[in-house]
N, CA, C and O atoms as a GROMACS GRO file, in nm:
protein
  292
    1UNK      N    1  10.280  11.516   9.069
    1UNK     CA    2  10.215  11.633   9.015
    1UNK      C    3  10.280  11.762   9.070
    1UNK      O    4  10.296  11.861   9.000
    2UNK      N    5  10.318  11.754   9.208
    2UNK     CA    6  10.389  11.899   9.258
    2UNK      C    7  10.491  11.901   9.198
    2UNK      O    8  10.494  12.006   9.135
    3UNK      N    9  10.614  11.821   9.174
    3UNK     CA   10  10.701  11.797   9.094
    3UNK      C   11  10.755  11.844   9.014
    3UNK      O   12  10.864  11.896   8.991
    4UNK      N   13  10.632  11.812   8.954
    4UNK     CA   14  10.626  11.837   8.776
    4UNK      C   15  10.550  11.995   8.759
    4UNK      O   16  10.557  12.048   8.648
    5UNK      N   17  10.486  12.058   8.860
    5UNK     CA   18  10.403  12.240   8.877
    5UNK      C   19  10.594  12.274   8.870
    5UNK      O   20  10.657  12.330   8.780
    6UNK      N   21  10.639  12.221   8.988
    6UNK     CA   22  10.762  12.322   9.035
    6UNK      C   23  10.881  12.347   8.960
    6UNK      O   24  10.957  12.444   8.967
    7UNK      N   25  10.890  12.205   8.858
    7UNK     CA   26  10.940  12.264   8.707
    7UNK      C   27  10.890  12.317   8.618
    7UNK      O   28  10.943  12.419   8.574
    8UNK      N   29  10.790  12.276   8.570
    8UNK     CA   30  10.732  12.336   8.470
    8UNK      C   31  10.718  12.500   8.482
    8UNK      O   32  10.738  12.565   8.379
    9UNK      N   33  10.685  12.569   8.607
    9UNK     CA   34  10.678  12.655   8.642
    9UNK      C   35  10.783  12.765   8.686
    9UNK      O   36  10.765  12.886   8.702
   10UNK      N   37  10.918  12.676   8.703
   10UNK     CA   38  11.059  12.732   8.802
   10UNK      C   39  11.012  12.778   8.905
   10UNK      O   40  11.058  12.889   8.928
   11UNK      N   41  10.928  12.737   8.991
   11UNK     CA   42  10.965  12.708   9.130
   11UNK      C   43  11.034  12.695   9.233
   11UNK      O   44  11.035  12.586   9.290
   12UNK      N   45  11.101  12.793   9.279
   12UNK     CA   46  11.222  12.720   9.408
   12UNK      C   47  11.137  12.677   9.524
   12UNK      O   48  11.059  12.725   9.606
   13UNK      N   49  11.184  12.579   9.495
   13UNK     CA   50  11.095  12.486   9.645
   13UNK      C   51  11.145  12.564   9.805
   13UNK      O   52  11.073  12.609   9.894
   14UNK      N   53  11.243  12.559   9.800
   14UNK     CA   54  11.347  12.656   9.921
   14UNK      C   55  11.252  12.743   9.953
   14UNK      O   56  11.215  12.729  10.069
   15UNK      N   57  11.168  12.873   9.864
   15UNK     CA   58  11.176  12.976   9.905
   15UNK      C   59  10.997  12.996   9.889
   15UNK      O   60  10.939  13.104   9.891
   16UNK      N   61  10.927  12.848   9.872
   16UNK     CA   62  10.780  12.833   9.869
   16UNK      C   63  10.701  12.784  10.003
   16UNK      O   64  10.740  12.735  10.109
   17UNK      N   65  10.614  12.808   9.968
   17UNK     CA   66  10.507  12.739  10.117
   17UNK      C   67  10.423  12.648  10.000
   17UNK      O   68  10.421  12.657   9.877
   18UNK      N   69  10.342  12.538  10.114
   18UNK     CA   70  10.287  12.453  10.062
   18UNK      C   71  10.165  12.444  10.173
   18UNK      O   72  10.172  12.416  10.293
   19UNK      N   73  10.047  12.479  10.090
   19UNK     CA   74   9.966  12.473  10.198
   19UNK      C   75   9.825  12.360  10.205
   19UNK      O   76   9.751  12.369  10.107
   20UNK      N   77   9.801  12.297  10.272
   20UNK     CA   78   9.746  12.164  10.223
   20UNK      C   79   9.642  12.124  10.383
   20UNK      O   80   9.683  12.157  10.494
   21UNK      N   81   9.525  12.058  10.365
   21UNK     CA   82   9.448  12.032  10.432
   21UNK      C   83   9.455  11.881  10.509
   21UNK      O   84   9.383  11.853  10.605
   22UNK      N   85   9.546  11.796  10.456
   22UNK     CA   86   9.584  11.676  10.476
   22UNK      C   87   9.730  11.599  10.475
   22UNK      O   88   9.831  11.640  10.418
   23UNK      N   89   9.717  11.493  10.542
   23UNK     CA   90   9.857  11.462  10.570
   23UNK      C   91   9.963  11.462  10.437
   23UNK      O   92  10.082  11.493  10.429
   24UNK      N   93   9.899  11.430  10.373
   24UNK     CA   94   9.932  11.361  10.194
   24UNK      C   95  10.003  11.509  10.111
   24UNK      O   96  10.082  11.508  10.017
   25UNK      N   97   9.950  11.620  10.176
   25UNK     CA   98   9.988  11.713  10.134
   25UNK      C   99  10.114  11.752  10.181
   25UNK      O  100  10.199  11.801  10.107
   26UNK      N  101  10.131  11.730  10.311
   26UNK     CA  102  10.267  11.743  10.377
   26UNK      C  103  10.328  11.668  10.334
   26UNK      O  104  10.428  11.734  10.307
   27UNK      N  105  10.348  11.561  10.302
   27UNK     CA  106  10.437  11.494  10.269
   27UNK      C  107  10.478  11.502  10.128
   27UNK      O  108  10.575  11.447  10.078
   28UNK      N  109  10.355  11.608  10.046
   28UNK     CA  110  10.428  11.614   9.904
   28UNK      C  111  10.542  11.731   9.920
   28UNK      O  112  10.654  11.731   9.867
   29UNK      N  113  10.486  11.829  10.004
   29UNK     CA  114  10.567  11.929  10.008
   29UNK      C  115  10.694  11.879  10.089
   29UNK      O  116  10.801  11.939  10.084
   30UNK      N  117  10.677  11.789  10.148
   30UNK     CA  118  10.872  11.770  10.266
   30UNK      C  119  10.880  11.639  10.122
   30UNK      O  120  10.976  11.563  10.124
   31UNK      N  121  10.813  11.631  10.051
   31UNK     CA  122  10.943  11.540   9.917
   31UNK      C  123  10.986  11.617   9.826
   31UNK      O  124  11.080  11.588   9.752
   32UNK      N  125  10.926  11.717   9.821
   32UNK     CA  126  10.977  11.839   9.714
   32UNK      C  127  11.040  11.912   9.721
   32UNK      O  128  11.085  11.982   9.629
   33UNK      N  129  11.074  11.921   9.882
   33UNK     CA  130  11.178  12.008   9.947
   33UNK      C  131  11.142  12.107   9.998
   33UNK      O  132  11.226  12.184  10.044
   34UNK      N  133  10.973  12.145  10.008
   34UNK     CA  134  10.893  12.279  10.061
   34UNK      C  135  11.005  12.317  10.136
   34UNK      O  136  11.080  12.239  10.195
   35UNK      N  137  11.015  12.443  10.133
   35UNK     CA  138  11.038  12.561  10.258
   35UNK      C  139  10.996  12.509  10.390
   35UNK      O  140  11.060  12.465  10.485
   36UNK      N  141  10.824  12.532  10.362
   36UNK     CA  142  10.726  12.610  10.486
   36UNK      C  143  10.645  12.446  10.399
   36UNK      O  144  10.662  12.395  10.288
   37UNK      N  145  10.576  12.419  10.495
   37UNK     CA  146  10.416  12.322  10.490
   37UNK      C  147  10.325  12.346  10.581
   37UNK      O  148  10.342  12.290  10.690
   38UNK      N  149  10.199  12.438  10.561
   38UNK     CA  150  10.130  12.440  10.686
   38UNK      C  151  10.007  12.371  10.627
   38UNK      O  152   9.958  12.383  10.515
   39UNK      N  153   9.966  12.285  10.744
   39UNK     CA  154   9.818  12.228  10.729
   39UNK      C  155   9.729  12.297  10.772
   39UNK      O  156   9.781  12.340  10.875
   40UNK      N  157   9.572  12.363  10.764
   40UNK     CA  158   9.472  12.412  10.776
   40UNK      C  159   9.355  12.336  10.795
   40UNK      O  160   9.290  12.294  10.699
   41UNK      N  161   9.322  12.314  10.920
   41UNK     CA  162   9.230  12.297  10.954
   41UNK      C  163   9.106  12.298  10.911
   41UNK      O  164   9.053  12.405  10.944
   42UNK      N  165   9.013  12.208  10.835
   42UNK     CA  166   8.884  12.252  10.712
   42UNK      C  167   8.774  12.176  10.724
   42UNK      O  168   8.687  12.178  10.637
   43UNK      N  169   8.762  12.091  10.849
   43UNK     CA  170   8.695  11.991  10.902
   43UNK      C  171   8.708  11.816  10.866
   43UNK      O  172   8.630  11.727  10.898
   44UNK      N  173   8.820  11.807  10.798
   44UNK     CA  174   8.872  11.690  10.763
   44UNK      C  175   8.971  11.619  10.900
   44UNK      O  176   9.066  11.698  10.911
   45UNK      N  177   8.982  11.551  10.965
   45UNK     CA  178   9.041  11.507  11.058
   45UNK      C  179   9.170  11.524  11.103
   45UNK      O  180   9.221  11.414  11.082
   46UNK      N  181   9.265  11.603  11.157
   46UNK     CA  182   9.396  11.643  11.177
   46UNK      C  183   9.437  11.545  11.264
   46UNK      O  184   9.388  11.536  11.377
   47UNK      N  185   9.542  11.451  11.213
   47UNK     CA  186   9.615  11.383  11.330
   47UNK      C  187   9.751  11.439  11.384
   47UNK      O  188   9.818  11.538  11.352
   48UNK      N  189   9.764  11.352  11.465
   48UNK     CA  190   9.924  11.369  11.596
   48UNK      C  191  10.003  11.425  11.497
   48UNK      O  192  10.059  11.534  11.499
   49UNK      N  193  10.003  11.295  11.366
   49UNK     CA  194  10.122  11.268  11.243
   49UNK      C  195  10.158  11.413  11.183
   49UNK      O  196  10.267  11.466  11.161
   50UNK      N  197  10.030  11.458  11.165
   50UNK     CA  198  10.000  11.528  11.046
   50UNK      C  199  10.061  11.708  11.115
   50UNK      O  200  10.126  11.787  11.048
   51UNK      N  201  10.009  11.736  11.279
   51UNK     CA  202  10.085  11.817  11.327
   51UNK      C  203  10.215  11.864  11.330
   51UNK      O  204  10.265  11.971  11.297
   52UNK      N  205  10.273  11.731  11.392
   52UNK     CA  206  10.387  11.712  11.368
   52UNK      C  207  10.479  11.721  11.258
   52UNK      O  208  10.597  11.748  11.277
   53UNK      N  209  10.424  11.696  11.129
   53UNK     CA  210  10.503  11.729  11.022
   53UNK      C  211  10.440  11.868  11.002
   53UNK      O  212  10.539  11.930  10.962
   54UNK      N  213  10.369  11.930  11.004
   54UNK     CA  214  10.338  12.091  10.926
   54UNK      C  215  10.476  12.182  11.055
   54UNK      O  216  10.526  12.154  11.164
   55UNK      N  217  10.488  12.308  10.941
   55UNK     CA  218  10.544  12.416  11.053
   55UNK      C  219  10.475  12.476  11.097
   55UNK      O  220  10.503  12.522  11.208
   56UNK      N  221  10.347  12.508  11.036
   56UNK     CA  222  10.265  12.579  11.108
   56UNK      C  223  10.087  12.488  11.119
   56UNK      O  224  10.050  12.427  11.019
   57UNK      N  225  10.037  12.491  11.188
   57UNK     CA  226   9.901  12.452  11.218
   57UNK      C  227   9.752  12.580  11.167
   57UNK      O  228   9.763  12.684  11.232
   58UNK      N  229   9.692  12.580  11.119
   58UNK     CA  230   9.640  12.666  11.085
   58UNK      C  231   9.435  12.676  11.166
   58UNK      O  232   9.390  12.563  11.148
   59UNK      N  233   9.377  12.722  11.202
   59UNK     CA  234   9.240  12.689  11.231
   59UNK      C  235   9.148  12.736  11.114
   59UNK      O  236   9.030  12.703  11.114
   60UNK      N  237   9.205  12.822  11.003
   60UNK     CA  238   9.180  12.888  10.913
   60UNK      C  239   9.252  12.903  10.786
   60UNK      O  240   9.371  12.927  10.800
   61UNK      N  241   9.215  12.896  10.680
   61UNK     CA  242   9.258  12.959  10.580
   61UNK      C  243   9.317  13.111  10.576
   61UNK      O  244   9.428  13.150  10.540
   62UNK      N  245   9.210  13.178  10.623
   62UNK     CA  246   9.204  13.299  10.645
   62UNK      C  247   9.328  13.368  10.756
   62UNK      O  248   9.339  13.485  10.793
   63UNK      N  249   9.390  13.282  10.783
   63UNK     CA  250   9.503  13.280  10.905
   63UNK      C  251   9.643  13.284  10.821
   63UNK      O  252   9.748  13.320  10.875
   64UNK      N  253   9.634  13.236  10.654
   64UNK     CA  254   9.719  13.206  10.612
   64UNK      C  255   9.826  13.359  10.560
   64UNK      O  256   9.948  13.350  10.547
   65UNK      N  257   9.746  13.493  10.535
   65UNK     CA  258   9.828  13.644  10.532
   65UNK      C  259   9.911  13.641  10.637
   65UNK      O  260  10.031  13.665  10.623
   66UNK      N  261   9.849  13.605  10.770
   66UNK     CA  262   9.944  13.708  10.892
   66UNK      C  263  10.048  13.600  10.913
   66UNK      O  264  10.156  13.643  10.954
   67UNK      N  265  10.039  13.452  10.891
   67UNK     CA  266  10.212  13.392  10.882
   67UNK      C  267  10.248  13.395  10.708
   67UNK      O  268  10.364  13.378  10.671
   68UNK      N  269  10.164  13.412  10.635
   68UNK     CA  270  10.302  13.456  10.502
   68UNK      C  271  10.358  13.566  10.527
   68UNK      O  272  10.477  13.563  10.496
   69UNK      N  273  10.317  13.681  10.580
   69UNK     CA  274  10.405  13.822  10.633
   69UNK      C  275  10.527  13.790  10.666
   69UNK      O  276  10.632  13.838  10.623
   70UNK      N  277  10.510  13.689  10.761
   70UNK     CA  278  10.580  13.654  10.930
   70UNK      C  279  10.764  13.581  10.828
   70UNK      O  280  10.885  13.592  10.846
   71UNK      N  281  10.653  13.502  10.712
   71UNK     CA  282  10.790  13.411  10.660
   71UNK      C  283  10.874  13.475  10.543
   71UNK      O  284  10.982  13.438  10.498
   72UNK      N  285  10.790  13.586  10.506
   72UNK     CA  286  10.865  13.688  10.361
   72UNK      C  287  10.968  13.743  10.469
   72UNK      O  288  11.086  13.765  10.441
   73UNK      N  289  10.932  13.755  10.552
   73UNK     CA  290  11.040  13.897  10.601
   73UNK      C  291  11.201  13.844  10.613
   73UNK      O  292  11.290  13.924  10.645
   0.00000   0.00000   0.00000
């Protein structure tokens, strides 16, 4: 399904973030070639795995402006 958004849409994966609450999400975005993958914290269970693959860790949604700033520049 991301895949098929990032054509249908012209998408450069390179120059996108992917932002996702679960492991499943990271891993769509590092098969699609995401840029950036940050996971957000939403009360769903964060593992070791799931750290480890995001670039950024999030405790918030609301956290997500002050690192898109950080990655436009």
């Amino acid at each position: 399904m991301l895949l098929e958004a990032i054509k249908a849409l012209k998408i450069d994966p390179a120059q996108s973030i992917m932002v996702g609450d679960k492991i499943e999400d990271l891993k769509a975005g590092i098969g699609a070639k995401v840029k950036t993958n940050i996971l957000v914290r939403t009360g769903k269970p964060i593992t070791e795995e799931g750290e480890n693959l995001a670039d950024y860790v999030l405790d918030s949604i609301a956290d997500l402006p002050r690192i898109a700033k950080r990655l436009i520049k």
